[in-house]
C-alpha positions in Angstrom: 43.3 -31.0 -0.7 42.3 -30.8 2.9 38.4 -30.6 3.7 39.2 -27.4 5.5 40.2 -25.9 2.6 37.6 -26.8 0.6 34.8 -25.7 3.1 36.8 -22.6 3.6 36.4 -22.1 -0.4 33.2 -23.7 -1.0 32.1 -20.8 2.2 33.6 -17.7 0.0 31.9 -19.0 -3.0 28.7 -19.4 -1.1 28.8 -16.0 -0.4 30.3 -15.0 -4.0 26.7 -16.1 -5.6 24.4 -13.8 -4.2 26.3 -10.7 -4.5 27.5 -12.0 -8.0 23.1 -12.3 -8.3 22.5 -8.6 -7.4 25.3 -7.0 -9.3 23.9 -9.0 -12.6 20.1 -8.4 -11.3 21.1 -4.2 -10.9 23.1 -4.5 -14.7 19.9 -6.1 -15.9 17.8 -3.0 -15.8 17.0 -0.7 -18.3 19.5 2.8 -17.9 17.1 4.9 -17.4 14.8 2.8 -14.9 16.2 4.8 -12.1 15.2 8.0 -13.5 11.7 9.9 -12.0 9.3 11.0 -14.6 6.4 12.6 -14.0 4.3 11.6 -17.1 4.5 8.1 -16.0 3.6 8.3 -12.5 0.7 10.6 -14.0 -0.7 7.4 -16.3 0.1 5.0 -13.1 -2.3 7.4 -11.4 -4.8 7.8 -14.3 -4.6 3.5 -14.9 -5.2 3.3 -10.7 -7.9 6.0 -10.8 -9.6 4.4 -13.5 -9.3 0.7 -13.5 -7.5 -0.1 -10.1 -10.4 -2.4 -9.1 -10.8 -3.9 -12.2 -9.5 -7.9 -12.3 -6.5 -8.3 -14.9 -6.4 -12.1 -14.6 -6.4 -13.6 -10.6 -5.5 -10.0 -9.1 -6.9 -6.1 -9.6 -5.0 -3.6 -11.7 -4.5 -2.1 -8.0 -2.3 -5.2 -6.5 -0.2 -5.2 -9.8 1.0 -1.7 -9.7 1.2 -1.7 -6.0 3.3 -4.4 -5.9 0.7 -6.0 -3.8 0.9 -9.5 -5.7 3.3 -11.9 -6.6 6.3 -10.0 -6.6 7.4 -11.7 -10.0 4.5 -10.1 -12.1 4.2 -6.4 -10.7 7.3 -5.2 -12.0 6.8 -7.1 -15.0 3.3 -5.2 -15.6 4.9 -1.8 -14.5 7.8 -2.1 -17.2 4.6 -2.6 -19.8 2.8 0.1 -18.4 6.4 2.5 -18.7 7.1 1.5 -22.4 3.4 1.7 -23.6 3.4 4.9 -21.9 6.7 6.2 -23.1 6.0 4.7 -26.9 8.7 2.1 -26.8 5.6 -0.6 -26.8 2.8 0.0 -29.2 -0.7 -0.2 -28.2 -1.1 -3.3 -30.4 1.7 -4.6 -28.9 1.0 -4.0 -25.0 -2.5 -5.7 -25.5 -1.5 -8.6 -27.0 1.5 -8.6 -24.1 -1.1 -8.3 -21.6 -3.7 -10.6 -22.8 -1.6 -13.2 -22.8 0.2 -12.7 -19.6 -3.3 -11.9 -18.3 -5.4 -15.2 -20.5 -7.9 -12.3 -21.0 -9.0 -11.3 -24.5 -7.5 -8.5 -25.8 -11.1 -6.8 -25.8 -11.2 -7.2 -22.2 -12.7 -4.6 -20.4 -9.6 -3.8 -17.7 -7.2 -3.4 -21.8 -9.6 -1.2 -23.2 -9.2 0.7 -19.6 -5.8 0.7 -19.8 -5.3 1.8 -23.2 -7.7 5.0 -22.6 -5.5 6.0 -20.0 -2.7 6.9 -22.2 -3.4 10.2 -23.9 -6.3 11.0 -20.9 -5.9 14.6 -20.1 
């Protein structure tokens, strides 16, 4: 095979990978992760209202559901906070997520914040 034909493929594949990457990143998310809902943009609210400035491991609450902060651990935090909101995570189960995402004791004050958030008028 000539080498102009092999950069001319290895070129098309180059460019295969990253739309390959967001087509598998966009199938990766939940179905319903698209969809507005009011109740959890009201707890967002609440959790920002209430703890914002409060440290959850090296950043504030704030920078986390922002997006402010590492990119890679904001949406990671806001998918916790929309299943513990929405029920699919129970509360045992979102602060032992986030205490050890965090390397906070579960009795840390910014949890125990958190967690009172949920059924807060």
């Amino acid at each position: 095979m000539s080498p102009s034909k092999l950069s001319s493929k290895s070129r098309a594949f180059s460019r295969l990978i990253p739309a390959a990457f967001i087509a598998l990143t966009l199938t990766a998310c939940a179905p319903d992760a698209w969809k507005y809902n009011p109740n959890i943009s009201a707890f967002y609210n609440r959790v920002l209202q209430h703890c914002g400035e409060m440290a959850l491991g090296p950043v504030s609450v704030q920078m986390l559901v922002n997006q402010d902060a590492n990119y890679a651990t904001g949406p990671i935090f806001l998918d916790m906070l929309s299943d513990y909101d929405s029920g699919k995570l129970s509360t045992p189960a979102f602060v032992s997520a986030v205490s050890s995402a965090a390397r906070i004791p579960e009795d840390a004050p910014v949890i125990r914040c958190i967690t009172a958030q949920k059924n807060a008028p």
